[in-house]
Structures are given as structure tokens and as C-alpha cells.
Jmol script that loads the backbone (N, CA, C; Angstrom):
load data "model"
ATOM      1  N   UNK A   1      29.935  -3.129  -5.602  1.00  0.00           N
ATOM      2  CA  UNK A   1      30.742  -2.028  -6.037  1.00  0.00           C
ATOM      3  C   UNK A   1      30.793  -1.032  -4.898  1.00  0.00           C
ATOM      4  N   UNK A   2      31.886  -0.630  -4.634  1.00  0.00           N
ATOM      5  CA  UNK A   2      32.363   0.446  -3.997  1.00  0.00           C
ATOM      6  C   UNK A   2      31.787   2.014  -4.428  1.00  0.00           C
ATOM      7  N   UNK A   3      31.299   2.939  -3.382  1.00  0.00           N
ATOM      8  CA  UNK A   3      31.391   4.379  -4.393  1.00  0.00           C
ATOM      9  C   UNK A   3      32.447   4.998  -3.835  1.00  0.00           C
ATOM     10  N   UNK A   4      32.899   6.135  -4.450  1.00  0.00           N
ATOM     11  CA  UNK A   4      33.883   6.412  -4.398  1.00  0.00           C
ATOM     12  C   UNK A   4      33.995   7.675  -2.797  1.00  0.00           C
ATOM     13  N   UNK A   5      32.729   8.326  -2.802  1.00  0.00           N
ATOM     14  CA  UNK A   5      32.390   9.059  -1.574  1.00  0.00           C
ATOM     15  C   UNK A   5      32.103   8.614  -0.603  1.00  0.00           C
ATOM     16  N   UNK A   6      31.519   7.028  -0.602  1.00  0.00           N
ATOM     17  CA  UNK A   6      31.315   6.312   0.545  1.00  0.00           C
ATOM     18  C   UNK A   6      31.474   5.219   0.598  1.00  0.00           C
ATOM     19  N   UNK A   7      32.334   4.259   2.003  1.00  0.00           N
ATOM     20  CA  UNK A   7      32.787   3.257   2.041  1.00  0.00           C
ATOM     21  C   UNK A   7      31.313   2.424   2.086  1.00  0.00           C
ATOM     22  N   UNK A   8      30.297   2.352   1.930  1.00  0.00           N
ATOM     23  CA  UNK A   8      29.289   1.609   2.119  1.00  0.00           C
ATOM     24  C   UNK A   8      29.395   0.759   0.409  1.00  0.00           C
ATOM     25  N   UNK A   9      29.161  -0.563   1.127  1.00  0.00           N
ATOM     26  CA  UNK A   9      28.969  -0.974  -0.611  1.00  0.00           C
ATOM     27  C   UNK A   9      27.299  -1.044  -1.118  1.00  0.00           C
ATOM     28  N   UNK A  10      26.932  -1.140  -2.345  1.00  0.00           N
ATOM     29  CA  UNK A  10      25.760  -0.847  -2.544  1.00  0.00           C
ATOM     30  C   UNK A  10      25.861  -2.327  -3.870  1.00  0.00           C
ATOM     31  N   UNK A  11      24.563  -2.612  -4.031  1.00  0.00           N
ATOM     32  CA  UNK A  11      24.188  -3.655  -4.860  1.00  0.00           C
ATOM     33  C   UNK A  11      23.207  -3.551  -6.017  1.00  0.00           C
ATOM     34  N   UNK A  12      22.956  -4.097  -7.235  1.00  0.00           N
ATOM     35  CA  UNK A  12      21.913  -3.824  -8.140  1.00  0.00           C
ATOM     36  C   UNK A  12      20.982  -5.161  -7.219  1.00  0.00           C
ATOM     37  N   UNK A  13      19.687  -5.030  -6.335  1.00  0.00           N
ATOM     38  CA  UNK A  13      19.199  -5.708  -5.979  1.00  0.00           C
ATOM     39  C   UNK A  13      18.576  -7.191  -6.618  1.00  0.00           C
ATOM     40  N   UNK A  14      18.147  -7.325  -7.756  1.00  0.00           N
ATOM     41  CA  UNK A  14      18.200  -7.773  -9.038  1.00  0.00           C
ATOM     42  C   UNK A  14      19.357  -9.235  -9.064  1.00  0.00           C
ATOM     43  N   UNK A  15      20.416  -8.171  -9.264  1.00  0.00           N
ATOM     44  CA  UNK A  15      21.639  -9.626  -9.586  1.00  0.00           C
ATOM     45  C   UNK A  15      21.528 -10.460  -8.022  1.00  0.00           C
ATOM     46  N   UNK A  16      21.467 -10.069  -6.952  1.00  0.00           N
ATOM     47  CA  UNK A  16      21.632 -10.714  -5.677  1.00  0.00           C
ATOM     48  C   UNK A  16      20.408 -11.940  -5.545  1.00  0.00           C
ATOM     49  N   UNK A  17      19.625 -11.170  -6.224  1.00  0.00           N
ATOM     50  CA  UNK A  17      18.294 -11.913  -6.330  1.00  0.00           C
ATOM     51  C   UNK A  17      18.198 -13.260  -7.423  1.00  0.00           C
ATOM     52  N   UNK A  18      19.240 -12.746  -8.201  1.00  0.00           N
ATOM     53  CA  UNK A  18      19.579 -13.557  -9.785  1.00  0.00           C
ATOM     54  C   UNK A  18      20.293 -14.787  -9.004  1.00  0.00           C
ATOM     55  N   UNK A  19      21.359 -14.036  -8.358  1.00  0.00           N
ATOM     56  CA  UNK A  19      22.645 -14.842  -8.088  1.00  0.00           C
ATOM     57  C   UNK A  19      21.709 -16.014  -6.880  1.00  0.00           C
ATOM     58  N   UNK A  20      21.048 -16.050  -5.900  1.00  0.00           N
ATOM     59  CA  UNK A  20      20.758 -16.594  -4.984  1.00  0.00           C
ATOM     60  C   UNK A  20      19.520 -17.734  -5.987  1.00  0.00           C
ATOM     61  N   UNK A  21      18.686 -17.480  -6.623  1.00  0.00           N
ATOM     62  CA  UNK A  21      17.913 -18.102  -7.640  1.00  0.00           C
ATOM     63  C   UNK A  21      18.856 -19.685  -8.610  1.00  0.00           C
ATOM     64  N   UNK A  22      20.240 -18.833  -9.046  1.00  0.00           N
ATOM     65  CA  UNK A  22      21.002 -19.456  -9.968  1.00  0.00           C
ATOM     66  C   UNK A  22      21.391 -20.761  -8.633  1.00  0.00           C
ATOM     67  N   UNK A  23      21.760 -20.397  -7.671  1.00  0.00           N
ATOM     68  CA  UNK A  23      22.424 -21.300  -6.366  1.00  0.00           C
ATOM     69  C   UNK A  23      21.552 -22.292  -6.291  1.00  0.00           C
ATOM     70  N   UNK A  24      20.299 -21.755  -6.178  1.00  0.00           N
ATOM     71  CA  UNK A  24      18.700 -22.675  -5.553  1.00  0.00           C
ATOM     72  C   UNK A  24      18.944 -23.727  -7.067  1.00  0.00           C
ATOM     73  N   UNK A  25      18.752 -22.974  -7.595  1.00  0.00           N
ATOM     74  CA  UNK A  25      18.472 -23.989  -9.181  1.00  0.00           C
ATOM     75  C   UNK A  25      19.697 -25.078  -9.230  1.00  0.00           C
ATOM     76  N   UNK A  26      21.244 -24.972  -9.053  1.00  0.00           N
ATOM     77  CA  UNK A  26      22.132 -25.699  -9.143  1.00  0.00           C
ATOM     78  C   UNK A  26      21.765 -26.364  -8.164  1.00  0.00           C
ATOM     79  N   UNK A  27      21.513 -26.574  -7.109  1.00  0.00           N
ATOM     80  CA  UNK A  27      21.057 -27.391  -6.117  1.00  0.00           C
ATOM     81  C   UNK A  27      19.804 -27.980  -5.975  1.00  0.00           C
ATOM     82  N   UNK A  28      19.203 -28.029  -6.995  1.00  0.00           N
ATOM     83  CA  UNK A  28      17.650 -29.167  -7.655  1.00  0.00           C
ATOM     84  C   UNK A  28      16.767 -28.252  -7.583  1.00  0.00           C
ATOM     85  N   UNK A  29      16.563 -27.077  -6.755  1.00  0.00           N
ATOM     86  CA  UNK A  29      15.485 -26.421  -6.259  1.00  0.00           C
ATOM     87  C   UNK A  29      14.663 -25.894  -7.595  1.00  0.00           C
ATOM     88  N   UNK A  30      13.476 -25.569  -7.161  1.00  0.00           N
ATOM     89  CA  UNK A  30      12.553 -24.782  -8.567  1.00  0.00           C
ATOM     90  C   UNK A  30      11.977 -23.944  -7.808  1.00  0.00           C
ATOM     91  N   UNK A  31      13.138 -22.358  -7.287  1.00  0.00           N
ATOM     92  CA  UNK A  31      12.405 -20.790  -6.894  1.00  0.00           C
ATOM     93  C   UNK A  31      11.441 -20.166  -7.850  1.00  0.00           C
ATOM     94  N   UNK A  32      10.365 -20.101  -7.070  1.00  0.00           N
ATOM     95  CA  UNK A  32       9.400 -18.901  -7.891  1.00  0.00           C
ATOM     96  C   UNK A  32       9.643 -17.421  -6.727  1.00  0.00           C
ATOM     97  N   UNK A  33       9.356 -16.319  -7.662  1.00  0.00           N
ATOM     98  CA  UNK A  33       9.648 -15.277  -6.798  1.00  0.00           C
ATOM     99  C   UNK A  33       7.580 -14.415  -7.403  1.00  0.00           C
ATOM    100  N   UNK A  34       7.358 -13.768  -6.904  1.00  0.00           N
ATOM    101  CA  UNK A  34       6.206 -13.426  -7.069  1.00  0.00           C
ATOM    102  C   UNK A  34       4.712 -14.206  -8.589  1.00  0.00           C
ATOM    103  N   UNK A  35       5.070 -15.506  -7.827  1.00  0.00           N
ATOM    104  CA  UNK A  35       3.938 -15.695  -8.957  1.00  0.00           C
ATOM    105  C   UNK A  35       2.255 -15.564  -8.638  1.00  0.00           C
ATOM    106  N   UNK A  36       2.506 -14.952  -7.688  1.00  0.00           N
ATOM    107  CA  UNK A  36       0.966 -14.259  -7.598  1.00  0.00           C
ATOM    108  C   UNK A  36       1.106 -12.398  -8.096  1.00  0.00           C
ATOM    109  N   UNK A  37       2.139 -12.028  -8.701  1.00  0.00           N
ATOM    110  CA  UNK A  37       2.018 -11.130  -9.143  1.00  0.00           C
ATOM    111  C   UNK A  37       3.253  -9.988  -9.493  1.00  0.00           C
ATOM    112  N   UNK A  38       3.592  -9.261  -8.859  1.00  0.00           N
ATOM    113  CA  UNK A  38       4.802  -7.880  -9.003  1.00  0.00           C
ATOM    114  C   UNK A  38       5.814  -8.921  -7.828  1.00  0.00           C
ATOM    115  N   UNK A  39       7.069  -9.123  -8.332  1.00  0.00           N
ATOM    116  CA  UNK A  39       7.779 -10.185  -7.243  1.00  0.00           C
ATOM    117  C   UNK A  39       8.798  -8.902  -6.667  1.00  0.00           C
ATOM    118  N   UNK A  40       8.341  -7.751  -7.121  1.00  0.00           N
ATOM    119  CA  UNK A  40       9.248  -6.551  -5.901  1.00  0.00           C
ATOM    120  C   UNK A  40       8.979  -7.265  -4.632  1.00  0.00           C
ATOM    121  N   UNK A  41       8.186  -6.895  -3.658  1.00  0.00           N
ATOM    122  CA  UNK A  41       7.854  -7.063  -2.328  1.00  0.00           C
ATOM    123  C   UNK A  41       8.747  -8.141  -1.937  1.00  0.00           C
ATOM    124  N   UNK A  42       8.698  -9.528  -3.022  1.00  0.00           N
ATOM    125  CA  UNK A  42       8.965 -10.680  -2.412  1.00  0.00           C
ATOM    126  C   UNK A  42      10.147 -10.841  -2.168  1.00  0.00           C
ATOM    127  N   UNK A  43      10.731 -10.177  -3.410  1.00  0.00           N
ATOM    128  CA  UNK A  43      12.268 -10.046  -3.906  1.00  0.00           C
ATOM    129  C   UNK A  43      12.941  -9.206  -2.643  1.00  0.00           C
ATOM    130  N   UNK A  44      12.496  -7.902  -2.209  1.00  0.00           N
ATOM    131  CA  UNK A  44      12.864  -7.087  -1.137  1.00  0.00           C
ATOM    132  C   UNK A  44      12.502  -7.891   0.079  1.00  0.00           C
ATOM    133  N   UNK A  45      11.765  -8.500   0.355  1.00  0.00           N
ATOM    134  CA  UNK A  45      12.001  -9.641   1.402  1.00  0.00           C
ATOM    135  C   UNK A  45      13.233 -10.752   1.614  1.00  0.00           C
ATOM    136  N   UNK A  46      13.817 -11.063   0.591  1.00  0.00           N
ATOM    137  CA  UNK A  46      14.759 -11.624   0.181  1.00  0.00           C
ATOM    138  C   UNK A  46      15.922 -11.270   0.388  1.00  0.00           C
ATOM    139  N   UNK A  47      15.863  -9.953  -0.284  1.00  0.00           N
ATOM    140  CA  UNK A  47      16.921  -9.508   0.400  1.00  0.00           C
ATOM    141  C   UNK A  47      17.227  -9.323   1.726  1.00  0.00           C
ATOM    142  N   UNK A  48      16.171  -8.494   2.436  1.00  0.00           N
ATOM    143  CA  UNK A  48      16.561  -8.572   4.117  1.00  0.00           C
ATOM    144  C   UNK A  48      16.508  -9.602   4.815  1.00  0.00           C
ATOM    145  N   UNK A  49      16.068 -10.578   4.005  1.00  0.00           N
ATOM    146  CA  UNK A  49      16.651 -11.728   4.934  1.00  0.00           C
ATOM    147  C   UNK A  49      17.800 -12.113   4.587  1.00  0.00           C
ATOM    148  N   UNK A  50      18.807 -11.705   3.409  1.00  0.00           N
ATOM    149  CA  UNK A  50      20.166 -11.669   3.620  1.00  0.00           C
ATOM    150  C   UNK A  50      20.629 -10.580   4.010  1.00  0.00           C
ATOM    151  N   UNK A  51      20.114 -10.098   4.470  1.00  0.00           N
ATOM    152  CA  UNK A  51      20.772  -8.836   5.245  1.00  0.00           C
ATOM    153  C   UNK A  51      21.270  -7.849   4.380  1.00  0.00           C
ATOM    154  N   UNK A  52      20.586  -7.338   3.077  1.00  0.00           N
ATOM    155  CA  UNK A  52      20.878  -6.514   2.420  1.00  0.00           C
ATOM    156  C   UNK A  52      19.621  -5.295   2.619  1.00  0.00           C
ATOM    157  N   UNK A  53      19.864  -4.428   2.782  1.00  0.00           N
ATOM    158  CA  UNK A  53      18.507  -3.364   2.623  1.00  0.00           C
ATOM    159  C   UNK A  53      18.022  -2.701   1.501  1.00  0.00           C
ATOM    160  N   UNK A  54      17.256  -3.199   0.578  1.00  0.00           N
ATOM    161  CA  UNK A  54      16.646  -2.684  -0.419  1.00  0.00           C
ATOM    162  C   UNK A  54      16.600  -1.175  -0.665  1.00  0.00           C
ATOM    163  N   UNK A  55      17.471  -0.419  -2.004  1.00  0.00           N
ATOM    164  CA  UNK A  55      16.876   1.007  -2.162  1.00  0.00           C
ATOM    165  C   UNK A  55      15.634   1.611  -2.537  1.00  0.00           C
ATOM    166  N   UNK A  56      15.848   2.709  -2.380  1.00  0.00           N
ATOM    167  CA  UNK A  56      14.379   3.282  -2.812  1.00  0.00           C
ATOM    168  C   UNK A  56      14.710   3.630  -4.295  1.00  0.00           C
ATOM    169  N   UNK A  57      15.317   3.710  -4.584  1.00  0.00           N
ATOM    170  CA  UNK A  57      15.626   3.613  -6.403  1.00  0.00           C
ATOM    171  C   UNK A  57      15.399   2.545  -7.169  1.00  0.00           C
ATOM    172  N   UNK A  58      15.712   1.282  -6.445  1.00  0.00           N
ATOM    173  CA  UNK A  58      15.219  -0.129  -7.136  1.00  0.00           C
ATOM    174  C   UNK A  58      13.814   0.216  -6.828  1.00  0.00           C
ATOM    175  N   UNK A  59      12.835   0.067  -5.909  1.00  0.00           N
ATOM    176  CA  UNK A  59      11.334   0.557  -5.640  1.00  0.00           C
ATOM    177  C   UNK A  59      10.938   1.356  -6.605  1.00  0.00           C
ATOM    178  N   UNK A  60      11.812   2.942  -7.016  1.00  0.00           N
ATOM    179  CA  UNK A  60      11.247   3.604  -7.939  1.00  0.00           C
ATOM    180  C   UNK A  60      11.207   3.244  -8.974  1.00  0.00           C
ATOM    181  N   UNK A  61      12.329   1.956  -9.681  1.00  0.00           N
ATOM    182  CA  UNK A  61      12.411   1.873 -10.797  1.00  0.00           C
ATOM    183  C   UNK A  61      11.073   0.728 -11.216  1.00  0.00           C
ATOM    184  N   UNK A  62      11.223  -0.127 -10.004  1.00  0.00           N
ATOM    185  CA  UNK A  62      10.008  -1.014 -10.388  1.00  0.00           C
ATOM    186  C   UNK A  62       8.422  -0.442 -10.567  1.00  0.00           C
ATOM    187  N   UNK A  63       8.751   0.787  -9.704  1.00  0.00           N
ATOM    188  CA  UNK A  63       6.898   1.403  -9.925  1.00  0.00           C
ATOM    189  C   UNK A  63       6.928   1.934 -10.955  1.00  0.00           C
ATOM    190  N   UNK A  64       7.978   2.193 -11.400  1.00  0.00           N
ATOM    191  CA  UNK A  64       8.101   3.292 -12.965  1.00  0.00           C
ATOM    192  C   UNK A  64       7.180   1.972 -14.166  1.00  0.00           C
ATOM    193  N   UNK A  65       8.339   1.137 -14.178  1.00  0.00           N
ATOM    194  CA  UNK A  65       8.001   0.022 -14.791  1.00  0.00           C
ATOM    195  C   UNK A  65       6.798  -0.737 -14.798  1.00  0.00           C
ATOM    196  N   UNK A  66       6.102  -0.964 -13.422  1.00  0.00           N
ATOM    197  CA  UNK A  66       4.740  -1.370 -13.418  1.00  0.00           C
ATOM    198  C   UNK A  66       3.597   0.020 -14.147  1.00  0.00           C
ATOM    199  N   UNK A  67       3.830   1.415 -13.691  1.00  0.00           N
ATOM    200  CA  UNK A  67       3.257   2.115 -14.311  1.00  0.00           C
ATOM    201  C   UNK A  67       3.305   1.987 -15.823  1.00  0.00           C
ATOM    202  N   UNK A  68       4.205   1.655 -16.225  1.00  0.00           N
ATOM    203  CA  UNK A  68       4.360   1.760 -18.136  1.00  0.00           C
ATOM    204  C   UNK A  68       4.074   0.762 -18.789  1.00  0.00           C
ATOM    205  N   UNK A  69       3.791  -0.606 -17.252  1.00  0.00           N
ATOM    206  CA  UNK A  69       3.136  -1.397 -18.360  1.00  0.00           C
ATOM    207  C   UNK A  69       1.226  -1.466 -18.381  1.00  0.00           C
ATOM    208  N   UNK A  70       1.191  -0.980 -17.181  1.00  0.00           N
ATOM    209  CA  UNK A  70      -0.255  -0.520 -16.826  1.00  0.00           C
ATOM    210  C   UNK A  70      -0.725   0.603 -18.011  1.00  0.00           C
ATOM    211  N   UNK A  71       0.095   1.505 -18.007  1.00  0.00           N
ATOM    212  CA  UNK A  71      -0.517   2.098 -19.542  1.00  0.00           C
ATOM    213  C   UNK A  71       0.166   1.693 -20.485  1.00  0.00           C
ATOM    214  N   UNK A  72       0.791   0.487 -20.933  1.00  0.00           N
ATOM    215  CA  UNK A  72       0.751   0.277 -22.052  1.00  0.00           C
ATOM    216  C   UNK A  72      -0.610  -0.506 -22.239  1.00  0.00           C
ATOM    217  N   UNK A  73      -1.106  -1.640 -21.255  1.00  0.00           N
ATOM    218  CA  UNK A  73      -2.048  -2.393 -21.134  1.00  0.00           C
ATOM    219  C   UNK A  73      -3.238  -1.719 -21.764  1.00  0.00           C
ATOM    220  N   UNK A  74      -3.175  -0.557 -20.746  1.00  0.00           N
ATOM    221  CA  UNK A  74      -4.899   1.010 -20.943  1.00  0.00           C
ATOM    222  C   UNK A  74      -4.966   1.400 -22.321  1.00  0.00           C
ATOM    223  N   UNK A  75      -3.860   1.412 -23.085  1.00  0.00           N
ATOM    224  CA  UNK A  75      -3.809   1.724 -24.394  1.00  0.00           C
ATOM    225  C   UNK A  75      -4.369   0.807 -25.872  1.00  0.00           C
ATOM    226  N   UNK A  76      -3.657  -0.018 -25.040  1.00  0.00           N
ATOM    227  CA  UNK A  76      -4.134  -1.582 -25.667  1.00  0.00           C
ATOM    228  C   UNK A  76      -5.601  -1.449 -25.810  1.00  0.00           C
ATOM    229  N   UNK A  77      -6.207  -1.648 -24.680  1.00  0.00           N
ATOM    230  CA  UNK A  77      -7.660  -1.550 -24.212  1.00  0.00           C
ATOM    231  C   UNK A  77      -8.592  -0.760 -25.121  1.00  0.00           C
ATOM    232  N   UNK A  78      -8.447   1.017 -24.981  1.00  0.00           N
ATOM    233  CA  UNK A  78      -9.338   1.496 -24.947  1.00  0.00           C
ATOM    234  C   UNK A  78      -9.056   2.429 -26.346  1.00  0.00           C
ATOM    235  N   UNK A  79      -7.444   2.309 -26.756  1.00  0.00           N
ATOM    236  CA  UNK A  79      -6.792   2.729 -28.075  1.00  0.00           C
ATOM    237  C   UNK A  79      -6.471   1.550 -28.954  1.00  0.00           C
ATOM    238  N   UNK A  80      -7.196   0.372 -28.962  1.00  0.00           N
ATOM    239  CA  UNK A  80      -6.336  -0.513 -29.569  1.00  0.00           C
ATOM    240  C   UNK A  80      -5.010  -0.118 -30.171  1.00  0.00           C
ATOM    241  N   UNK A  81      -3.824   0.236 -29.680  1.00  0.00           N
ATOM    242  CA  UNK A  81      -2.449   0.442 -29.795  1.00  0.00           C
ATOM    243  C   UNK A  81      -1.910  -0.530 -29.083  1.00  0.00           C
ATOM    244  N   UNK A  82      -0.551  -1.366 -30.107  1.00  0.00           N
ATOM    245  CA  UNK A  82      -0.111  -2.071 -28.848  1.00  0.00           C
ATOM    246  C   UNK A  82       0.899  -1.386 -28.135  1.00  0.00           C
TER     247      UNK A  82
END
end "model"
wireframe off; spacefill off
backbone 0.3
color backbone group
């Protein structure tokens, strides 16, 4: 998608990551993307090796997300709440 203030195009990092996964798979492959853990890093590797540069908003959104499940986990734990 285009923005409208700047000719730069920008990407949901995610679908590029989706879309390149879906390719591997139609072509026999079986991609894992972080199965030793948070597949940000791996995924943002991925991208720059297609030559896309990862935002810092996808980054924020994933630390948001690892934070909320880290305390949902702590809650679990020490509040039995799920």
C-alpha cells in the first residue's frame, strides 16, 4: 500500500512473511519460522533478506504481545486466573 504523504511503499511484515511461507509450502517445502521460540527476530531476518526493512511498530507490536502473554502466563501462576 501506498501512503498518501509518501511515495515509499510500506508492508504489514506478517503477510510478506505469510505470503513467502504459502510459496515454500506449494513447492513441497515444510518452513518453520522461530521454533526455538518468539519467530520476530527470524521473521525480520527474512525480511531483509528480501530486501524489505522491518518497522519499529511491527517490533512494538510483537513486544506488546509477548509482554501480555508473559503476564497472562504470571497470572496463571501465582493468581490462578486464566
Amino acid at each position: 500500500m501506498v501512503s498518501e504523504d509518501s511515495s515509499e511503499e510500506t508492508y504489514n511484515p506478517w503477510t510478506v512473511v505469510n505470503a513467502v511461507f504459502h510459496h515454500l509450502v506449494k513447492h513441497g517445502r515444510h518452513p518453520t519460522l522461530g521454533d526455538s521460540g518468539d519467530p520476530g527476530e527470524p521473521a525480520a531476518a527474512l525480511l531483509r533478506a528480501l530486501g524489505i526493512q522491518p518497522t519499529i511498530e511491527a517490533d512494538a507490536q510483537a513486544a506488546r504481545a509477548r509482554r501480555d502473554r508473559e503476564l497472562s502466563d504470571l497470572r496463571a501462576s501465582v493468581l490462578d486466573e486464566p
